[in-house]
C-alpha positions as CSV (number, residue, x, y, z in Angstrom):
1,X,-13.7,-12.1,-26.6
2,X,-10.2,-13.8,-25.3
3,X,-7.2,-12.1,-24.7
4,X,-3.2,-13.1,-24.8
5,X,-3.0,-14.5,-21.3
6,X,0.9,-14.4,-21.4
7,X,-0.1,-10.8,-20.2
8,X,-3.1,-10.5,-19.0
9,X,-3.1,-12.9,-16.2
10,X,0.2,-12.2,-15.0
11,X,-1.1,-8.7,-14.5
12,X,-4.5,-9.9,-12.6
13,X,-2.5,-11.8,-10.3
14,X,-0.4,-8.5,-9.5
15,X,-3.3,-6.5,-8.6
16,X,-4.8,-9.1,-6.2
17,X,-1.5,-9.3,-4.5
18,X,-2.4,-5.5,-3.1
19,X,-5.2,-7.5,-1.5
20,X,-2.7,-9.4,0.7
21,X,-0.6,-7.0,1.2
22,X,-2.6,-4.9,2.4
23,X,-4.5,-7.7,4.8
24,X,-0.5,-8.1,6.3
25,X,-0.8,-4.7,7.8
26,X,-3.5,-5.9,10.2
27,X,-2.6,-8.2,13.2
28,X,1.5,-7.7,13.2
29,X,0.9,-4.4,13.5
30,X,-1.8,-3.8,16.6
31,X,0.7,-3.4,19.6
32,X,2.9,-0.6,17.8
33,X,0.1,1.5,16.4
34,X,-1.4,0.9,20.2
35,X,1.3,2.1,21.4
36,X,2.5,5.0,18.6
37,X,-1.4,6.7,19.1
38,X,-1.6,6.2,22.9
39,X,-4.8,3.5,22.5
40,X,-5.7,0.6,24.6
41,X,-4.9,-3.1,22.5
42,X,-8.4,-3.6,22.4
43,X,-9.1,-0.4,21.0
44,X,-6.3,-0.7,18.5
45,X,-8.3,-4.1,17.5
46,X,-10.7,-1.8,15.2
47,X,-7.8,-1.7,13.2
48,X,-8.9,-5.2,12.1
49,X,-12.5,-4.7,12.5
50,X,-13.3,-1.2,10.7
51,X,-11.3,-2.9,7.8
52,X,-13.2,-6.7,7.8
53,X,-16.4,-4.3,7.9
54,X,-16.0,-2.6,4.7
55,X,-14.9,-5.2,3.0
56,X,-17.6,-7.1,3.6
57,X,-19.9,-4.0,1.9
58,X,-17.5,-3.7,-0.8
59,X,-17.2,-6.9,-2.3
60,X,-20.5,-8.1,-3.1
61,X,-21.1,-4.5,-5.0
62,X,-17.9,-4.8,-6.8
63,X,-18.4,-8.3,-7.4
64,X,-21.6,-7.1,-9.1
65,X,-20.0,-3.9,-10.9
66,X,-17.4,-6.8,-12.2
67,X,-19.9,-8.3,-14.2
68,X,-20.8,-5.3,-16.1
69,X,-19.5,-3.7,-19.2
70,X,-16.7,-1.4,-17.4
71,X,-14.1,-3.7,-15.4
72,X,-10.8,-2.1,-15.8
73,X,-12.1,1.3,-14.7
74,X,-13.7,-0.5,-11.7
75,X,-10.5,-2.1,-10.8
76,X,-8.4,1.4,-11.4
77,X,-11.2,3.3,-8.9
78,X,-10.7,0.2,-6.1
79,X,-7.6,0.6,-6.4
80,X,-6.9,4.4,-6.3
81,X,-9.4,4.0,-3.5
82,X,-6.8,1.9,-1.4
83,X,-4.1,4.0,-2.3
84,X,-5.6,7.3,-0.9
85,X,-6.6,4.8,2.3
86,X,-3.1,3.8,2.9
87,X,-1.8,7.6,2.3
88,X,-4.3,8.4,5.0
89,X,-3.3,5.7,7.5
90,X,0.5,6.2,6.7
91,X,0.0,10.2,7.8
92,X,-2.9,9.9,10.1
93,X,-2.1,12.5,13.4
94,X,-4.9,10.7,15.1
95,X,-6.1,7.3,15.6
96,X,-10.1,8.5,14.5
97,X,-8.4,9.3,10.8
98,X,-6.2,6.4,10.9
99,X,-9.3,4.3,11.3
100,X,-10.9,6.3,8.0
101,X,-7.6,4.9,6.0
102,X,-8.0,1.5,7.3
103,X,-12.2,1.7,5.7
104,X,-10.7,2.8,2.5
105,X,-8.4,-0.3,2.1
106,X,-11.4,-2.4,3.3
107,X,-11.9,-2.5,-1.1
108,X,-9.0,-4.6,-1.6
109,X,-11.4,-7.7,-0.5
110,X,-13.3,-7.3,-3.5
111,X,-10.4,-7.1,-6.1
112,X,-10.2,-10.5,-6.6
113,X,-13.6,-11.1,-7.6
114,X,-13.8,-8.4,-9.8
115,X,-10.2,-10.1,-11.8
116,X,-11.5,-13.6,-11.7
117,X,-14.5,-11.8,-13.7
118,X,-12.1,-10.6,-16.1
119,X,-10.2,-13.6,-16.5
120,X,-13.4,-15.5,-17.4
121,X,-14.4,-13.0,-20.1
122,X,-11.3,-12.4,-21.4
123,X,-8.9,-15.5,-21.5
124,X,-9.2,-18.5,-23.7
125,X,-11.6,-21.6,-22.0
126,X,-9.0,-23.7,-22.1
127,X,-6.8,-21.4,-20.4
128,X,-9.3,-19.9,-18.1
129,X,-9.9,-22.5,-15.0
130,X,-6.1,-22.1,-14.7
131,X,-6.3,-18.6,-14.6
132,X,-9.2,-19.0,-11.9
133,X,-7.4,-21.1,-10.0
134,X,-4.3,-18.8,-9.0
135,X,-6.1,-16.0,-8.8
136,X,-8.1,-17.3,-6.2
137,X,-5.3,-18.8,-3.6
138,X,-3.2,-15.5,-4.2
139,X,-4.4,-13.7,-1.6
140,X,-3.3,-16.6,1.0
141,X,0.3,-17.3,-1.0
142,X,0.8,-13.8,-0.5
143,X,-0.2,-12.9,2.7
144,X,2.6,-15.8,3.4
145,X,5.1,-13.1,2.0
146,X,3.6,-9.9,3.1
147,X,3.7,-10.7,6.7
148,X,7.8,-11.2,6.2
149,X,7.8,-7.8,4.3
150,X,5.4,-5.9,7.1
151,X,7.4,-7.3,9.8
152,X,10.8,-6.3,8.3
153,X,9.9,-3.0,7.3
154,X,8.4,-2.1,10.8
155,X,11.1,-4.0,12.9
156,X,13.6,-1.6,11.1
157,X,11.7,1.6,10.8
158,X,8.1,2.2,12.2
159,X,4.7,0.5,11.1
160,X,4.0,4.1,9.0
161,X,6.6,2.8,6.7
162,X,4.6,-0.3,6.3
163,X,1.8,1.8,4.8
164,X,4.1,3.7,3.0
165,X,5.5,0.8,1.1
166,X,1.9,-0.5,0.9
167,X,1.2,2.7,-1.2
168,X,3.9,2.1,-3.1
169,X,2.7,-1.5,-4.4
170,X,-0.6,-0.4,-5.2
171,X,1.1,2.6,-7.7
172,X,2.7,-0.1,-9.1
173,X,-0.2,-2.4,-9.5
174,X,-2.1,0.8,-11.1
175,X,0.7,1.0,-14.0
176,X,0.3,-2.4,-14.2
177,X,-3.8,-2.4,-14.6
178,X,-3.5,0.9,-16.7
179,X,-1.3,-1.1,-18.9
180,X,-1.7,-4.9,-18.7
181,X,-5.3,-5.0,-18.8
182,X,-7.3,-4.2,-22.5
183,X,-9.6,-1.7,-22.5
184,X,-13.5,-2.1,-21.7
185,X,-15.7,-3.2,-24.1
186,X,-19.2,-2.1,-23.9
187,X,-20.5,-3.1,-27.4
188,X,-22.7,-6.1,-26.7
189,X,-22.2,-6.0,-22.9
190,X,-25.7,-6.2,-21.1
191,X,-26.5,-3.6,-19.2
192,X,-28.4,-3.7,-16.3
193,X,-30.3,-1.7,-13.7
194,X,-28.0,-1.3,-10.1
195,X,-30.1,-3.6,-7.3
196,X,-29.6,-0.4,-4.9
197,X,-32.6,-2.1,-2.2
198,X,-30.4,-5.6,-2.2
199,X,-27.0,-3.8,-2.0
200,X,-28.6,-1.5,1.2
201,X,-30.1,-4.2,3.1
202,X,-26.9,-6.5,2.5
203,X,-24.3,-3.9,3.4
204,X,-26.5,-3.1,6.6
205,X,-27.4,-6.5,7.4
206,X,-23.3,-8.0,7.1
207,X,-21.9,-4.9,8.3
208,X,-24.2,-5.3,11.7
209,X,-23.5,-9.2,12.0
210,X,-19.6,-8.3,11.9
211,X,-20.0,-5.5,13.8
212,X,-21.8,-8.0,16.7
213,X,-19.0,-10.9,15.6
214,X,-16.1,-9.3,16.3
215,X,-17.3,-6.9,19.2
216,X,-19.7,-9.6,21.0
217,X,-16.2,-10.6,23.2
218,X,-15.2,-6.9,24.3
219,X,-18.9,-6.0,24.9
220,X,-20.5,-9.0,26.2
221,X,-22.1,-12.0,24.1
222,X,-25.4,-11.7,26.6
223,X,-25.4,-7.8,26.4
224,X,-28.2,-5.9,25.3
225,X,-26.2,-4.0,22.4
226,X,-24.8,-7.3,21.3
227,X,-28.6,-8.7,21.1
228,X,-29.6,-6.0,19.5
229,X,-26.8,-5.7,17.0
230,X,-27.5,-9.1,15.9
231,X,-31.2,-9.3,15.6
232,X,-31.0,-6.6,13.6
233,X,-28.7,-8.0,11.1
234,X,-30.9,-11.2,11.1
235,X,-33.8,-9.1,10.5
236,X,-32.0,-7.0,7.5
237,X,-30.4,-10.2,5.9
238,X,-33.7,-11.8,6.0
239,X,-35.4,-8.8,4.0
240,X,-32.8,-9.2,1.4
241,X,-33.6,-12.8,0.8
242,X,-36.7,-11.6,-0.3
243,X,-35.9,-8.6,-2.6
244,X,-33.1,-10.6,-4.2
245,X,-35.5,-13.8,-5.1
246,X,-38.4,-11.4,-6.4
247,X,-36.1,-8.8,-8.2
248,X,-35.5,-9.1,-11.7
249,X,-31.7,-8.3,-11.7
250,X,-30.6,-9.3,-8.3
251,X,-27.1,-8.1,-6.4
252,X,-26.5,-11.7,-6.0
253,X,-28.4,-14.6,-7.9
254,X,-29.3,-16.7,-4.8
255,X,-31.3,-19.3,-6.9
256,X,-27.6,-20.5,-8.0
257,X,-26.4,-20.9,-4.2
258,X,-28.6,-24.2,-4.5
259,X,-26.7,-25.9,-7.2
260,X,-24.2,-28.4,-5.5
261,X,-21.5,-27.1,-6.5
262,X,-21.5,-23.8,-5.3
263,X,-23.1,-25.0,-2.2
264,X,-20.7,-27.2,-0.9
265,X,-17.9,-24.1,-2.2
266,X,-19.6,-21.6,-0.5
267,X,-20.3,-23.9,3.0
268,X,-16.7,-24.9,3.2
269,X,-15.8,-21.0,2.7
270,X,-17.2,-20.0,6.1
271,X,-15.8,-23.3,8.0
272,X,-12.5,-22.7,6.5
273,X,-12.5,-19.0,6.8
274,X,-12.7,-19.3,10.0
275,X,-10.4,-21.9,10.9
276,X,-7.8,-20.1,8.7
277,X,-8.0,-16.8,10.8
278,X,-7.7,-18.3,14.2
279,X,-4.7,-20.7,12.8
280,X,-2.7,-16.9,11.3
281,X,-3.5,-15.1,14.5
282,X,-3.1,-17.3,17.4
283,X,0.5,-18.5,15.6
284,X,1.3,-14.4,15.6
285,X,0.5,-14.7,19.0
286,X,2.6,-17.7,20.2
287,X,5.4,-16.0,18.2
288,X,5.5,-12.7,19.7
289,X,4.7,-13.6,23.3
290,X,7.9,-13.1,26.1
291,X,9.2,-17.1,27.1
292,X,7.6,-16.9,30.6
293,X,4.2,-17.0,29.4
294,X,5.1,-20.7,28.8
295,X,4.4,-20.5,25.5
296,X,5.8,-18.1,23.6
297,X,8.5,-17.9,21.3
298,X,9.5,-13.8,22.1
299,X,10.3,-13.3,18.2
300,X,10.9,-9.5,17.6
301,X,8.5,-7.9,15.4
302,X,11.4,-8.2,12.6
303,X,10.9,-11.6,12.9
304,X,7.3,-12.8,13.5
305,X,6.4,-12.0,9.9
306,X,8.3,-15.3,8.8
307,X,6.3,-17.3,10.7
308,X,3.6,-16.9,8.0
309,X,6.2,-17.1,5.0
310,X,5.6,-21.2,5.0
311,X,2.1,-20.5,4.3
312,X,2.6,-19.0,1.1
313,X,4.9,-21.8,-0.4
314,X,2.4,-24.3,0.8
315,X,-0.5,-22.6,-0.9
316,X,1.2,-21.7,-4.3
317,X,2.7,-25.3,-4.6
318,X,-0.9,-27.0,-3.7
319,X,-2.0,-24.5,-6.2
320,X,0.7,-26.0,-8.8
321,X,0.0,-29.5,-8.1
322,X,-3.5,-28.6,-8.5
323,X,-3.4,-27.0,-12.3
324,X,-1.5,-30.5,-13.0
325,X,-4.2,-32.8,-11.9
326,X,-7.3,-31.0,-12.5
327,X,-8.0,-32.5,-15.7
328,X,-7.8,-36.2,-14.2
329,X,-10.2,-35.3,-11.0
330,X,-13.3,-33.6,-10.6
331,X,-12.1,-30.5,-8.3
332,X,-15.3,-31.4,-5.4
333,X,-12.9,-33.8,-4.3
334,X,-10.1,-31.1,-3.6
335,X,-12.4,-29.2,-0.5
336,X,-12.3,-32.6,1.6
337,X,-8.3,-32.8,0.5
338,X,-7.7,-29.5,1.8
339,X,-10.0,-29.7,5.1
340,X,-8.2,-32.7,6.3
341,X,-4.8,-31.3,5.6
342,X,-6.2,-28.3,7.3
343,X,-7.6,-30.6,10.4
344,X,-4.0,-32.3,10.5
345,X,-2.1,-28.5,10.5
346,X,-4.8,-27.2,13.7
347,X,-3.9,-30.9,15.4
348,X,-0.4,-30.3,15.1
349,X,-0.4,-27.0,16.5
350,X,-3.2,-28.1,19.4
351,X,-0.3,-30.5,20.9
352,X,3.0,-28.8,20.0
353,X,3.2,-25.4,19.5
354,X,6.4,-24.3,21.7
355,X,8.7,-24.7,19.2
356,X,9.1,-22.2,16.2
357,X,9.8,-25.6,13.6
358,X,6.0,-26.5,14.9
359,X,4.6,-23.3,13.8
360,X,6.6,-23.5,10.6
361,X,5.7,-27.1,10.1
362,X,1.9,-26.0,10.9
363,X,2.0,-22.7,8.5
364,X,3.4,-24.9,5.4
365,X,0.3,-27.8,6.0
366,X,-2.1,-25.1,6.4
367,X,-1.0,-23.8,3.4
368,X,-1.0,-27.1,1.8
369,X,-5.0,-27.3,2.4
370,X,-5.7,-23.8,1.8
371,X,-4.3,-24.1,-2.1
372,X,-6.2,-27.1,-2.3
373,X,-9.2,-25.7,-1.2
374,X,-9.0,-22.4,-2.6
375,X,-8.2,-23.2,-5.8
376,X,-11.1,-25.5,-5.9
377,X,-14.0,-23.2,-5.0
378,X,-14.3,-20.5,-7.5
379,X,-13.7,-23.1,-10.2
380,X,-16.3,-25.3,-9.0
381,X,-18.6,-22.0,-9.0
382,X,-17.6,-21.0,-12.4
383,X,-18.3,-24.5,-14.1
384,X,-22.1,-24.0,-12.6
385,X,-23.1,-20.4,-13.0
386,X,-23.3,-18.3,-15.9
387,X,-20.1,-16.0,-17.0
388,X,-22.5,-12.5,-16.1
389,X,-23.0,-14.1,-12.9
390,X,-19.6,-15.2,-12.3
391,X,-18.1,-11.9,-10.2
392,X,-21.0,-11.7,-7.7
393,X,-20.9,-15.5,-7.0
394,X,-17.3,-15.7,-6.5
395,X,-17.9,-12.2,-4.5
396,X,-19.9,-13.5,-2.7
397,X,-17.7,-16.7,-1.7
398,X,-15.1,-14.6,-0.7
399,X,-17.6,-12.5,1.8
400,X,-18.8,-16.0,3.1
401,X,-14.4,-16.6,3.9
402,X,-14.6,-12.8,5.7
403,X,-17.9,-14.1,8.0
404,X,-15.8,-17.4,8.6
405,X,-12.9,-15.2,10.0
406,X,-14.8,-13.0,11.9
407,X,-16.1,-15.9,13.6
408,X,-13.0,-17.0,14.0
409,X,-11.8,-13.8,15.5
410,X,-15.0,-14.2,18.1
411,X,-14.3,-18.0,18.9
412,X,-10.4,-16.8,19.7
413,X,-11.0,-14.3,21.7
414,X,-13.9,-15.9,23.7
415,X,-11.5,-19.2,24.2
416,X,-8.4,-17.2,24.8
417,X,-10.8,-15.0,27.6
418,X,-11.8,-18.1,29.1
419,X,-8.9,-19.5,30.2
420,X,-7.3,-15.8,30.4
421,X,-4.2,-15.2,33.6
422,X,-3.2,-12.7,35.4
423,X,-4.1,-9.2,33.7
424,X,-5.7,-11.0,31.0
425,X,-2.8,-12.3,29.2
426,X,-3.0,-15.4,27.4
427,X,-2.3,-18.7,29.0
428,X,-1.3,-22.2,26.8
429,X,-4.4,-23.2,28.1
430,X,-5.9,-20.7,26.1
431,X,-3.3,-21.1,23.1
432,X,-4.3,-24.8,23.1
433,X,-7.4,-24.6,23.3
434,X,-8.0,-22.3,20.4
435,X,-6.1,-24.7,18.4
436,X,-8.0,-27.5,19.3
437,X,-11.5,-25.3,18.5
438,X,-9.8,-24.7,14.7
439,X,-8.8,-28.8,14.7
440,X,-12.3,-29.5,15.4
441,X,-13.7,-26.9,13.2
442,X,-11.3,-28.5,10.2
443,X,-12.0,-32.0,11.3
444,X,-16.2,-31.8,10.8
445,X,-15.7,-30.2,7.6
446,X,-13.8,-33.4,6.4
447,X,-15.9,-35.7,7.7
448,X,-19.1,-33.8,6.3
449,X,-17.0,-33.4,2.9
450,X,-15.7,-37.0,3.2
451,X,-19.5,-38.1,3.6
452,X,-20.9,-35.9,0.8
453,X,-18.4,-37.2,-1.3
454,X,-18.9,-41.1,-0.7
455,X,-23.0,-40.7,-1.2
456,X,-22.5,-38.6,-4.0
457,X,-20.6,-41.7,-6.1
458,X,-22.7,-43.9,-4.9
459,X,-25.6,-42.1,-6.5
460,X,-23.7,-41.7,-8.9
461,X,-22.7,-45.3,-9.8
462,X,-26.8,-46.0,-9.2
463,X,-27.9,-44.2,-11.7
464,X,-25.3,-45.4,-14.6
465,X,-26.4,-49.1,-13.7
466,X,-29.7,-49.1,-15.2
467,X,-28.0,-47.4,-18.5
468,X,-24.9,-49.6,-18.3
469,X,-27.4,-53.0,-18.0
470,X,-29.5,-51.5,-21.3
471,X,-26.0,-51.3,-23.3
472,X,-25.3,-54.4,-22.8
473,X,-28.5,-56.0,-23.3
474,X,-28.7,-53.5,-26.9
């Protein structure tokens, strides 16, 4: 059943924007709440963490729940769920209850799959891929303008009224769910049994791996707890394997994760996940840092959110450009497109990064190949898996890009420790350095891309010759 997009979509696209606003009241906002609750910066850090952690549970069970017969009221519970999370974190006397607000928004990550779901099933084919396409670069176009927002609001009040005005979006996207959005249908809707084993064992095994990701730096990559942490989730994620290929209705289909091309969308995910994370922080960082570091640009909080705003007209006009083109190219060759234009922002930023046009030139080129990129994957997904299976694939895409950024995270903070100064402040050895890690990281992706791409036509054109010779010779 299709729906009148001229409304629908609009509306889809509304409610994922809570998901980037939301993820702009992360890293901008670590040395006030630090210093507001009386917390080490390290410890304020699980700010970030607590947050990556549930929504890496959250979004492959939504992403399942998506593909079943009740998706508004799914969407409506996320996101009264991160409403009451940023009510808590907004009034939290403590930072323990802050850091019970900061779980609860952690369902914004799976929001997005769960309306890329609904967009499949409810708008027209020939209307849909567009659909797919801007929902799934929102969350970076918008995290381009909710950085701006977060750091205006708390440069002129406090970061509670961040949260506040946080809340307040998410009311609005509520009406606009409540309203925008057609009712479920469950008449001729499959229903099927909850994989409760596969959701346990994944939510166990991710939430250790980030848990050892993001805390291996501040505890010790060779410590015992870190060891432990991560054979653990090895151990866990390899039990779910096995449930999910012998269970009869799966979390997540994993027999589709060897078709091409959600392979090479889902690969590129974690490479590019992390890459974009170390590119967004470390540019925070540069921006906010006092001039004698030797680095830094000593931008006021008020300020440093514009740093990010080029990233969001990068990504929505790549994101244009691509909904003109698609039908001329096949969208595989977008990922390569968007690596190297990803590679060419991280080189940028590895050799100048002192003045604030760099970062602005290197935000707007990252968001160049983030559209690109973005825009391509859950299309390619959706042209190769069926429509019930479409919100846990692309769910599960998106927990592949929140892996790729916790690795990021890791690879930052062990770089930046590495060549740390005095009292463990960053040094532009360290800046650089992490810039030329996320360069690197962009750089094999092309060439891997790049090289995938090339044999693929060739084996292409090979197997049309032998059909092509028999036409001519009929």
């Amino acid at each position: 059943m299709t729906t009148d997009r001229s409304r629908l979509v609009p509306t889809l696209i509304y409610a994922s924007l809570s998901t980037a606003v939301v993820s702009s009241l992360g890293m901008l906002l670590v040395p006030s709440i630090a210093a507001d609750m009386d917390v080490s910066i390290s410890t304020a850090q699980w700010m970030l963490t607590i947050n990556l952690l549930a929504g890496a549970i959250a979004t492959p069970v939504m992403g399942r729940l998506g593909d079943g017969p009740h998706q508004k009221r799914l969407l409506l519970i996320a996101l009264g769920v991160v409403l009451l999370g940023c009510v808590v974190a907004a009034l939290a006397p403590t930072f323990e209850i802050f850091l019970i607000g900061r779980a609860l928004q952690g369902l914004t990550y799976g929001i997005v799959p769960v309306t890329i779901a609904i967009a499949r099933q409810r708008v027209a084919p020939e209307h849909a891929r567009n659909a797919i396409s801007s929902l799934s670069v929102t969350v970076a176009s918008g995290m381009g303008i909710g950085y701006p927002l977060t750091g205006v609001i708390a440069g002129n009040w406090e970061y509670r009224a961040a949260f506040w005005f946080a809340a307040l979006f998410v009311v609005t996207a509520l009406v606009a769910v409540a309203r925008g959005v057609p009712a479920d249908i469950v008449d001729g809707v499959e229903k099927r049994p909850f994989d409760v084993p596969g959701t346990l064992l994944l939510a166990s095994g991710l939430g250790l791996l980030l848990l050892g990701i993001s805390e291996g730096g501040k505890w010790g990559w060779r410590s015992l707890e870190v060891e432990a942490v991560l054979i653990a989730a090895v151990v866990l994620l390899a039990c779910w394997v096995v449930v999910e290929l012998r269970a009869s209705h799966p979390l997540i289909n994993l027999r589709v994760f060897t078709r091409p091309d959600v392979l090479l969308a889902n690969s590129t995910a974690i490479a590019l996940g992390g890459a974009l994370y170390i590119g967004l922080s470390v540019s925070s960082l540069v921006a906010q840092a006092p001039e004698e570091s030797g680095y830094g640009l000593a931008l006021p909080v008020f300020w440093a959110g514009f740093v990010m705003l080029p990233l969001s007209v990068g990504s929505f006009t790549a994101n244009r450009v691509v909904r003109r083109i698609r039908r001329r190219i096949d969208l595989a060759i977008l990922l390569p497109i968007g690596a190297g234009i990803m590679a060419g922002a991280a080189a940028l930023l590895w050799v100048a990064h002192s003045e604030l046009w760099e970062l602005l030139v290197g935000m707007l080129l990252f968001g160049w190949g983030l559209g690109a990129s973005y825009a391509a994957m859950p299309a390619l997904i959706a042209r190769s898996v069926a429509a019930e299976e479409l919100g846990s694939s692309v769910s599960f895409n998106q927990v592949l890009r929140t892996v790729g950024s916790s690795f990021g995270t890791a690879v930052s903070a062990a770089v930046l420790a590495a060549h740390a100064g005095p009292g463990g402040a960053a040094t532009d050895a360290g800046i650089a350095g992490t810039f030329q890690v996320s360069a690197l990281l962009c750089g094999a992706v092309f060439v891997v891309l790049a090289a995938h791409r090339l044999v693929f036509r060739r084996g292409h054109a090979s197997a049309r010759e032998p059909r092509d010779a028999g036409d001519a010779v009929g």
